[in-house]
Structures are given as C-alpha cells and as structure tokens.
N, C-alpha and C positions, 0 to 999 in steps of 0.2 A: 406556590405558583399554580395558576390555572391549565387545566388542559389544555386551551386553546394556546398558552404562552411557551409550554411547555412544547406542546406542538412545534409551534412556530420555531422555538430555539434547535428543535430536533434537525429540522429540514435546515435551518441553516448550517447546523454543522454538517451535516451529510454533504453540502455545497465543500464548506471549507477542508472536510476528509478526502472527498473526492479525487479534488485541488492536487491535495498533500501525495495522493498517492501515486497520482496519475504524473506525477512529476518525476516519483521512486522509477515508476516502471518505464518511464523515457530514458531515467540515467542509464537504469539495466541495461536496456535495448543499445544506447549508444555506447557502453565498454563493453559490450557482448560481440556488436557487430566488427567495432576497433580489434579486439581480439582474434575476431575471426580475418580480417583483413590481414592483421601480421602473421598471424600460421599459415594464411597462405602464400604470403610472400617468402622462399628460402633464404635471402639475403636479408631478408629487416628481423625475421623470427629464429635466425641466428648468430644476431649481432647483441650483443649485451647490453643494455644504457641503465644508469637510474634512473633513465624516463622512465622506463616499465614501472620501473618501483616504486614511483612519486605515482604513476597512475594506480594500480592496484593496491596503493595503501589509501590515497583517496576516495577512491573506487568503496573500498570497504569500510573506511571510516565512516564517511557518508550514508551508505545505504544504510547503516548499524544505529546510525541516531537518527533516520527519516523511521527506521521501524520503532524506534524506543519512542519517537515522537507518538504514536499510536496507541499505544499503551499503560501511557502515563493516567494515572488516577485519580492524581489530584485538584480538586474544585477548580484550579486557575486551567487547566488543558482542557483542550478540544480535539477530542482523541477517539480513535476506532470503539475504543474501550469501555471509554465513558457513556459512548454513545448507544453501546450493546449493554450495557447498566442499566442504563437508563428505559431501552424495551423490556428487560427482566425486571426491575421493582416496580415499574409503575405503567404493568399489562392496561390497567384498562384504556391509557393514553395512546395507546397502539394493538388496539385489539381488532379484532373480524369489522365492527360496522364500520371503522374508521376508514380501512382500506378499501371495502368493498365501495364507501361513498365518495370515492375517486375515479369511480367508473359511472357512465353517462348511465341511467337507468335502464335502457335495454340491453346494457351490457354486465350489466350487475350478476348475472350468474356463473358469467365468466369470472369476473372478480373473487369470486368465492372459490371456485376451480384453482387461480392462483394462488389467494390464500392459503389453500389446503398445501400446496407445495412449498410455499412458504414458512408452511409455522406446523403443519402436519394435519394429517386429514379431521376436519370435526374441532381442532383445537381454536377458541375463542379468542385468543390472543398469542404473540410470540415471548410469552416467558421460556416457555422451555427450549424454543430455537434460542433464543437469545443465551441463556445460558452454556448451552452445548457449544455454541459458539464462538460464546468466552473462553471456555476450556480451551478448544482448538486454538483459538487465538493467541495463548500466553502456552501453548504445547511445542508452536510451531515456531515461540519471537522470543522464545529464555533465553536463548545460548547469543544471539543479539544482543538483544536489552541488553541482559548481562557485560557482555565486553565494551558495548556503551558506557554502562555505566564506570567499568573499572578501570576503563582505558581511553576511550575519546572524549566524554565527556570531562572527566578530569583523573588524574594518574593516583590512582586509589593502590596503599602501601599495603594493601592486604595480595594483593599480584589476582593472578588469574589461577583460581583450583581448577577451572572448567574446561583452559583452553577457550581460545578463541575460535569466532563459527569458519565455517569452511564457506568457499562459494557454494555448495549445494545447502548449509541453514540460509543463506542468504535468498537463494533463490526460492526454498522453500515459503521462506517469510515473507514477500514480496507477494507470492502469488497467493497467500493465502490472504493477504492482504486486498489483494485486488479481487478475487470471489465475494466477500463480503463485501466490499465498496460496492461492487454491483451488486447485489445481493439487497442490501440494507437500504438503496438510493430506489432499487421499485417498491420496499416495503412501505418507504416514506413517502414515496413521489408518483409510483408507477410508473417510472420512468425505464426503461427497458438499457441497461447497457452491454451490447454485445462485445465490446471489445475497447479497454481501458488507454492501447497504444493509440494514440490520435495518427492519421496523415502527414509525416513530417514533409517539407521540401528534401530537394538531395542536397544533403550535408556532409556527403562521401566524396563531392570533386575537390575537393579541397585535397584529397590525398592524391591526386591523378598528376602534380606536378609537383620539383622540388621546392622544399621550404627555405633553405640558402642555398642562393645566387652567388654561387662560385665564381662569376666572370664580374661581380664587382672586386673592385682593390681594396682591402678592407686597412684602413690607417694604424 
C-alpha cells in the first residue's frame, strides 16, 4: 500500500472511531444521568423493579462490546487499536512533515510546537506515542474485553477467573477511549476536539410526567 492510500484509509478510520466512540460516551452520559435522576428521587430509588436490572445489565453488556469493538486486531476491524498499529510500524506515514504540512505555511511552526506535544519534543514521528499508547490502551480495556469476550459476546464454558469490570473499569475504559479519539483525530486531521459529548436536545422531559395513564380502563 502507498503512503498516500495508507493515509487516506487512516483518516477514514479516525471518522469511523470517532463515530463509534462518540456514541459509547452518549450511552454513558444517558445511564449516568438516568441514575442520577433515580437517587434523587426517594420513591422510585426505593422501589425495586427488573427495570433497573434489564438496564444496568444492558447498560454494561453494551458499553463492554463498544470497548472490545476497539481493540480488536484483526485485519477485517476498524478499531482504536489497529489504528495506533498502524502509527507505530509504519512512522514515516505519520511522521513530523506530514503533520506539520497541514498547517497553512505561516503557521507551520506552530505545527511543530503541536507535534512536539504530540509524539514528544524533537521526535520525528509518533512510533513511540503510538506505542505507549497501545500499552495504556489494552491496561485500561482487559477486564472489558475480557468479560466481552466470555460473556456477552458468547457464553464461553471456561466462566470468568477475572471477575467482571465494575462501573469504574467501565468508565475508566470509555474515557481512556475518548483521550485518544481526540488525541489521534488532530494527529491525523488537526482537528482540534474539545469535548466528545455532542449538544443533545432535553431528553429528560420525558420523565417529568407518568408513563401509565391510570384513569384509562384497561380491558
């Protein structure tokens, strides 16, 4: 594959990472803030239901396979992973002049300024961010992956030695997730992202009245 194609496939996965993650860190936000709504209320966050329980196993199932989606290796994914591989074997395709010549030329020494924060002061390309990176990557998404694997994705008879993650590997994994999506998306693009939660509209009035209508007759 040529630089230029290789390029090219790079920046589209960073679109399609992005995507993937930025959809993770919406779920979070809306069973985070659900949660916080029912502990505030003493009647609904003292009433018992299997709703809780279909949510929070959802809840978790879900976020466990958007991060195993990530991480996944092999040639057919399009994955966090693959993608920080891909800046560690094949530096010169992502090195210093590539990034810097994404900056308009009187802006080019700023570029370099970023670089250096990027990949480390002086360093010519991101092998060794990308690497360290990886590391952190698969430090922060084991105990995930893992219960993914053994358990949501399919019911593997070997059980669980590790124990399943807690909300805090979750949250850990998520966010570690989204540092690098913005992180990796200026390395490729120079695109600057301050913050992965989009603007939603209010999706909270929906809880401001009840769900069944008691004063129908129900046959």
């Amino acid at each position: 594959m040529t630089v230029d194609k290789r390029r090219e496939r790079a920046r589209e996965w960073i679109d399609t990472i992005y995507s993937e993650v930025q959809n993770t860190v919406v779920d979070n936000h809306i069973f985070w803030e659900v949660q916080r709504i029912r502990s505030s209320n003493p009647r609904l966050s003292e009433t018992g239901s299997v709703f809780w329980q279909w949510m929070i196993q959802a809840f978790a199932h879900s976020t466990a396979i958007a991060i195993r989606r990530q991480v996944k290796k092999d040639d057919q994914s399009v994955s966090l992973h693959r993608l920080l591989a891909e800046m560690r074997d094949f530096p010169d395709v992502f090195d210093r002049a590539y990034f810097v010549s994404l900056y308009r030329p009187e802006l080019r020494s700023r570029g370099n300024v970023q670089f250096d924060r990027l990949a480390g002061d002086g360093a010519p390309d991101l092998r060794q961010a990308a690497g360290r990176d990886i590391e952190e990557l698969s430090r922060q998404t084991h105990t995930a992956e893992y219960y993914a694997d053994r358990r949501v994705a399919h019911y593997d008879s070997r059980g669980l030695d590790r124990g399943a993650p807690t909300f805090d590997d979750l949250k850990s994994a998520v966010t570690c997730l989204g540092g690098l999506v913005k992180k990796y998306r200026f390395a490729l693009k120079s695109e600057t992202v301050l913050d992965l939660m989009p603007a939603l509209p209010d999706w909270t009035h929906i809880f401001t009245f009840p769900w069944i209508d008691n004063s129908q007759t129900v046959v």
